[in-house]
C-alpha positions in Angstrom: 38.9 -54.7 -85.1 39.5 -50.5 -84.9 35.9 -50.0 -84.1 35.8 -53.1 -81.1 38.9 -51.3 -79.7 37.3 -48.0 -80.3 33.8 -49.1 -78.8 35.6 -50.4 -75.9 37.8 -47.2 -75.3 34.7 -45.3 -75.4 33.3 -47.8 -72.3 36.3 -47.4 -70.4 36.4 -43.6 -70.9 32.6 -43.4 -69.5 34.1 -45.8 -66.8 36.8 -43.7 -65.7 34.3 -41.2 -64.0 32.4 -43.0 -62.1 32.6 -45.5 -59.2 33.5 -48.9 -60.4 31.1 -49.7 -61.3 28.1 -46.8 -61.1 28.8 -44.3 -58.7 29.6 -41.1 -60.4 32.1 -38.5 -59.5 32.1 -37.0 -56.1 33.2 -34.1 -54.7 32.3 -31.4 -51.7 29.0 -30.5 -54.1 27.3 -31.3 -57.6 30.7 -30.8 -59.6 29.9 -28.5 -63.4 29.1 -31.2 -66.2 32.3 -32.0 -68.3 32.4 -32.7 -71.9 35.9 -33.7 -74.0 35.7 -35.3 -77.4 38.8 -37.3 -78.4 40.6 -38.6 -81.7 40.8 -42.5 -80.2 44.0 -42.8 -82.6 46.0 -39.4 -82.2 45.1 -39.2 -78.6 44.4 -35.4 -79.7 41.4 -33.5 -77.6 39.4 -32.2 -80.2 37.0 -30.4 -77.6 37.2 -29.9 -73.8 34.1 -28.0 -72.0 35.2 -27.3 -68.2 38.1 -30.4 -68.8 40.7 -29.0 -66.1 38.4 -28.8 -63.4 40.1 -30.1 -60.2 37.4 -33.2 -59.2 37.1 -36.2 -56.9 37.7 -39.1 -59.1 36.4 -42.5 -57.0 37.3 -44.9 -59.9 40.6 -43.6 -60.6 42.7 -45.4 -58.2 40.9 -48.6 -58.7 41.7 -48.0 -62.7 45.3 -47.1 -61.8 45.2 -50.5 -59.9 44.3 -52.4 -62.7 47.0 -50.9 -64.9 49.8 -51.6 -62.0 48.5 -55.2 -61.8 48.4 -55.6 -65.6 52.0 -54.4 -65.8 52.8 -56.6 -63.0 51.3 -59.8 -65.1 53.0 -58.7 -68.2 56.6 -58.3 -66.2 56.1 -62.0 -64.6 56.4 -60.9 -61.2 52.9 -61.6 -60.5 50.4 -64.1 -62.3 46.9 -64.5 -62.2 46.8 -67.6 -60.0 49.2 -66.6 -57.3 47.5 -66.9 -53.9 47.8 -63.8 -51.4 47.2 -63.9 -48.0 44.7 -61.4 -46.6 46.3 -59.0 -44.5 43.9 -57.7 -40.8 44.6 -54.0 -42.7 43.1 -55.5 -46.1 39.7 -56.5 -44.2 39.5 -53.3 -42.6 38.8 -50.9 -45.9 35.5 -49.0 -46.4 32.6 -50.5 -47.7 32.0 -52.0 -50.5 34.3 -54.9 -50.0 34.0 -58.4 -50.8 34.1 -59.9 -47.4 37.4 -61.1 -46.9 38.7 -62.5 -43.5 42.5 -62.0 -42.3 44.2 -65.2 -43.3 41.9 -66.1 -45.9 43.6 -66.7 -48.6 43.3 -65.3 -52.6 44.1 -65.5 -56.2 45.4 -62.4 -57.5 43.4 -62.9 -60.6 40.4 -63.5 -58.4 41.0 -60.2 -56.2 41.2 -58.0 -59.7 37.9 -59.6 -60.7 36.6 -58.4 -57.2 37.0 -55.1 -57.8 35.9 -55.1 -60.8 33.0 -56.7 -60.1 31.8 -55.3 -56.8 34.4 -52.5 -56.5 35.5 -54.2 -53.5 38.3 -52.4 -51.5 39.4 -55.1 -49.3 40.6 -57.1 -52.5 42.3 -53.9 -53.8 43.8 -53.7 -50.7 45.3 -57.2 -51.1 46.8 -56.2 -54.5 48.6 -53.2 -53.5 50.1 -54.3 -50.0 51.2 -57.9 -52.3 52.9 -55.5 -55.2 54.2 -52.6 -52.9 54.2 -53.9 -48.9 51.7 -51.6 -48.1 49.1 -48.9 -49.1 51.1 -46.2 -48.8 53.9 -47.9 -50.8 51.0 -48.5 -53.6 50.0 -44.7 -53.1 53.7 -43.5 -54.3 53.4 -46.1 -56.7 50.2 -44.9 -58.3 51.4 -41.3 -58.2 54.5 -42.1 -59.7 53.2 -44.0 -62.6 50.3 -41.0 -62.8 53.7 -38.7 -63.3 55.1 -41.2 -65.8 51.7 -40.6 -67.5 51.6 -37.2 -67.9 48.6 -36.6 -65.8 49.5 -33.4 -63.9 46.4 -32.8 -62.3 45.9 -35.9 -60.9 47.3 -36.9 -57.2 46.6 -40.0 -54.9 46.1 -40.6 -51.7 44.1 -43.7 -51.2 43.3 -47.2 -52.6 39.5 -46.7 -51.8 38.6 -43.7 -53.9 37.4 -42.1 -50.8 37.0 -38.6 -50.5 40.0 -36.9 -49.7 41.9 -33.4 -50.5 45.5 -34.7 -51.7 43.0 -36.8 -54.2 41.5 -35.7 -57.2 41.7 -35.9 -60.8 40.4 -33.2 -63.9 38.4 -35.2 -67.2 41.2 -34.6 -69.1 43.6 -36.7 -67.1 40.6 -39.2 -67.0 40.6 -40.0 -70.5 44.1 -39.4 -71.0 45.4 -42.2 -68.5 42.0 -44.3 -70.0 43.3 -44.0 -73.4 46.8 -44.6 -71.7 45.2 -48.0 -70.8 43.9 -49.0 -73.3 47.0 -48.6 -75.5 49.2 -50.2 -73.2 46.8 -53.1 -72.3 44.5 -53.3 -75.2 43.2 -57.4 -74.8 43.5 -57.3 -70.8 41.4 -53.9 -70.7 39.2 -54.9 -73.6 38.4 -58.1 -70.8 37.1 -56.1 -68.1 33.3 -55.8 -70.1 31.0 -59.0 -69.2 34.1 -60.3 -66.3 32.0 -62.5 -64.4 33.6 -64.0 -60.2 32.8 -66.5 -58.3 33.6 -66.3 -55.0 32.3 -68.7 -51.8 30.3 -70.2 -53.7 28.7 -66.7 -54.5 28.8 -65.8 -58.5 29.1 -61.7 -59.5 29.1 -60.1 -62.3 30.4 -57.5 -63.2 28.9 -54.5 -66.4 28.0 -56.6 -69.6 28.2 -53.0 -70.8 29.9 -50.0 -69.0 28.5 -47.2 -70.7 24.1 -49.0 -69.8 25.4 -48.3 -66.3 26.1 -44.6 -65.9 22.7 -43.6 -66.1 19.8 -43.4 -63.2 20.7 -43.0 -59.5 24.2 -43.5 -59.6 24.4 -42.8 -56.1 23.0 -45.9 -54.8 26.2 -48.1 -54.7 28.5 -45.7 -52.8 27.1 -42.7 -53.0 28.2 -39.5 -53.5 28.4 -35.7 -51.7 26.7 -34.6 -54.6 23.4 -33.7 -54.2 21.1 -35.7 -56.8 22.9 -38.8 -58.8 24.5 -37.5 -61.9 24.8 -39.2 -65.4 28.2 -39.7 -67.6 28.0 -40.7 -71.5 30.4 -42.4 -73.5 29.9 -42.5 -77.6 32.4 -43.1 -80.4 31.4 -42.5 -83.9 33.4 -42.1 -87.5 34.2 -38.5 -88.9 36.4 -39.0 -92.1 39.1 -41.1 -91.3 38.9 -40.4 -87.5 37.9 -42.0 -84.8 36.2 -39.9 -82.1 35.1 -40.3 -78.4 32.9 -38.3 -76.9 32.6 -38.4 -73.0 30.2 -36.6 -70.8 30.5 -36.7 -66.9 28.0 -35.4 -64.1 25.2 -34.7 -66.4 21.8 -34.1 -64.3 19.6 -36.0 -66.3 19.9 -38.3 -69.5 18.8 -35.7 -71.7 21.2 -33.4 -71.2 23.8 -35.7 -71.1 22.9 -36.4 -74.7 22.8 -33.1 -75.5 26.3 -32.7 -74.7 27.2 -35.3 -76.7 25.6 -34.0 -79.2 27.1 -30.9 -78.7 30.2 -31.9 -78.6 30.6 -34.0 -81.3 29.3 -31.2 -83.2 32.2 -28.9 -82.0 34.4 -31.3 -82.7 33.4 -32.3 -86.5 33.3 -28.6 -86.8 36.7 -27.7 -85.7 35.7 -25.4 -83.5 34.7 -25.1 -80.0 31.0 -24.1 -78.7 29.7 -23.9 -75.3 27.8 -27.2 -74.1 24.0 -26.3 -73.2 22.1 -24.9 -70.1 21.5 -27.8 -68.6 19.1 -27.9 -65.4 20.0 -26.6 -62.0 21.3 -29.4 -59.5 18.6 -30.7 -56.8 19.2 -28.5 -53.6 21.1 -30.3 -50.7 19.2 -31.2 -47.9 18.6 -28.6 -45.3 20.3 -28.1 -42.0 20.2 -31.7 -39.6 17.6 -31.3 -36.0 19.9 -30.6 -33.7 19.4 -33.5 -30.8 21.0 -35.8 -28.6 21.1 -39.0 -30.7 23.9 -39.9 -33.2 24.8 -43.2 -35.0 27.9 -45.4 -34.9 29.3 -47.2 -38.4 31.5 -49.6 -36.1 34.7 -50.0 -33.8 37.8 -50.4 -35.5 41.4 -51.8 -35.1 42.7 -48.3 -36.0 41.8 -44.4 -35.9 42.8 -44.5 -39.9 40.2 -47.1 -40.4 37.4 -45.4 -38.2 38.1 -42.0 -40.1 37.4 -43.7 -43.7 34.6 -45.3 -42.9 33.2 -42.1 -41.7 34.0 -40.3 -45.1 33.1 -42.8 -46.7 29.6 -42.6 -45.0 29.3 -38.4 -46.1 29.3 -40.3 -49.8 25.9 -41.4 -48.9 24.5 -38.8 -46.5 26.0 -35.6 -46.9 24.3 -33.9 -44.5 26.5 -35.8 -41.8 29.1 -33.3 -42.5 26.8 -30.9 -40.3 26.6 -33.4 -37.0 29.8 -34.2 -34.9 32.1 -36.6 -35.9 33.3 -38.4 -33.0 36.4 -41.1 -32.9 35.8 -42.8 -30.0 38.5 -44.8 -28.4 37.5 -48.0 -26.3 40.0 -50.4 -24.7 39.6 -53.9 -24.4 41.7 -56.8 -23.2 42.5 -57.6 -26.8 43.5 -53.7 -27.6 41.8 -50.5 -28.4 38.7 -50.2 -30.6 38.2 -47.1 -32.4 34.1 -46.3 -32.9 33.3 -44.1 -35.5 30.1 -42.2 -34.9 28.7 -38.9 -36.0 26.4 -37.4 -32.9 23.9 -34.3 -32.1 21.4 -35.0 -34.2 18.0 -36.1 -33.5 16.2 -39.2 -33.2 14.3 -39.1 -36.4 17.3 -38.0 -38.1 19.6 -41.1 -37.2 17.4 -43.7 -37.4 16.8 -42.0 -40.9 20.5 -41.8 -41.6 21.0 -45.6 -40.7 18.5 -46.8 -43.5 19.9 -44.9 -45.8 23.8 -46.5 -44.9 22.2 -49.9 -44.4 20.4 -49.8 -48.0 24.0 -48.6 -49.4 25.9 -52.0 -47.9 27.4 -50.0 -44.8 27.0 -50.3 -40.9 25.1 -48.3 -39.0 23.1 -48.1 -35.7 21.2 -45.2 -33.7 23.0 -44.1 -30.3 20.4 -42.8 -28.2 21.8 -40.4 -25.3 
């Protein structure tokens, strides 16, 4: 049973830095790998390579979801099968989301399975307005709990895991609150590997194995500022009577990411600490965007909060947006104001590039000509 719970600690660790499930960390560039090797029973870090470096962490609120909502189902205030209404702010999260539509209604057990299925924000939306009134309630909440934690270089400021500069986390809070989990909720977290949703008649499945899904372009899903997909590792072996977790995050290849697992593991066994190896140089960024007068629009939305996500949310994919002109665009209607979210001065070639890129990712996106 130790080496189950250990084996599964080791997937949730690998987990914890990506994008539920296989986006990996994110940040303004290619973020230095991380290594930290743990003792799964002490909770002691037996060797930390760049481990309090200040990153974006994508997956971290939707892990610190999960814990709120598995309290929640332990406490009785919630259970699995209690239906939520979807709320018109729910449906208006960033992409990827499941497709809800305001007044549809939800299992709460159905919406955790969403995101961890599909990483869908709209059903984590649902959870935290049900358990806290509203996202910023569930923020506080989340913040709170990280506090309770110990994490002290963690700090959120969204449900979405979208980029933002009040949110970030350091791999040592990662695995920290992961080990945290799966202390507290050892069966329920243990439950999340092979979880398998049906929703409209639609069937999704989520990682029959977390740690198979952290390698090759891991920026397909949601994408990431970085500028070539990175790979994160996750491997538990025996040493004596230990138990010991080695995690690797934003690795630029498979081999190397092995080869700081090696490493570390090594360091660790040893007792002493040793620099993890060169590893290649990161793929440049693209170069500087044709200036032009095209642009592209992701949508119109009920609010300017909404319009502004989905546009960072979109510099997950492309980075190179962050050069054009982001433009919230304002448009009234009988029904109320619409809020377009575009990014313009750019070229023809260059938006209607763009769009495919956002399209292939699951988001909206069409050229605006002059």
């Amino acid at each position: 049973m130790r080496v189950l719970v250990t084996a599964a600690l080791a997937s949730l660790l690998a987990l914890s830095g990506t994008a539920i499930f296989g986006s990996a960390l994110s940040g303004p560039a290619h973020a230095a790998a991380s290594a930290v090797v743990i003792d799964a029973r002490s909770g002691s870090v037996l060797h930390a390579d760049n481990a309090d470096t200040r990153q974006n962490a994508p997956a971290l609120p939707k892990l610190m979801t999960i814990y709120l909502m598995f309290e929640a189902f332990e406490a009785g205030t919630v259970k699995p099968e209690t239906n939520i209404f979807v709320s018109g702010t729910a449906i208006r999260q960033p992409q990827p989301t499941l497709g809800l539509n305001h007044f549809d209604t939800i299992s709460a057990g159905d919406a955790l399975n969403a995101l961890v299925t599909v990483n869908a924000n709209d059903a984590a939306a649902v959870l935290a307005e049900f358990l806290a009134g509203s996202e910023a309630r569930f923020v506080a909440q989340m913040n709170a709990k990280a506090k309770e934690l110990g994490l002290t270089q963690t700090r959120f400021a969204n449900i979405s895991g979208a980029p933002h500069p009040q949110q970030f986390s350091t791999p040592r809070d990662m695995i920290l609150f992961s080990l945290a989990l799966m202390r507290t909720h050892p069966e329920r977290a243990k439950g999340l590997v092979g979880t398998s949703f049906a929703w409209k008649g639609r069937t999704y499945q989520g990682p029959q194995s977390f740690l198979s899904a952290l390698s090759g372009n891991s920026s397909a899903n949601l994408g990431g500022t970085q500028p070539a997909p990175t790979v994160n590792r996750a491997r538990s072996t025996r040493s004596g009577d230990r138990d010991l977790i080695a995690v690797v995050w934003n690795a630029n290849s498979p081999e190397d990411a092995d080869r700081m697992i090696v490493a570390s593991l090594t360091a660790a066994q040893a007792g002493k600490a040793v620099p993890a190896p060169a590893v290649a140089a990161p793929t440049p960024a693209r170069g500087a965007l044709v200036a032009g007068n095209w642009g592209i629009q992701l949508g119109a939305f009920y609010t300017e909060a909404a319009a502004r996500a989905q546009l960072a949310a979109a510099l997950r994919t492309a980075p190179e947006l962050a050069q054009a002109n982001l433009v919230v665009s304002p448009l009234s209607r009988p029904s109320g104001t619409l809020y377009r979210a575009q990014y313009k001065g750019v070229d023809e070639t260059t938006a209607r590039r763009i769009c495919t890129a956002l399209k292939g990712a699951g988001a909206a996106c069409i050229p605006l000509s002059r």
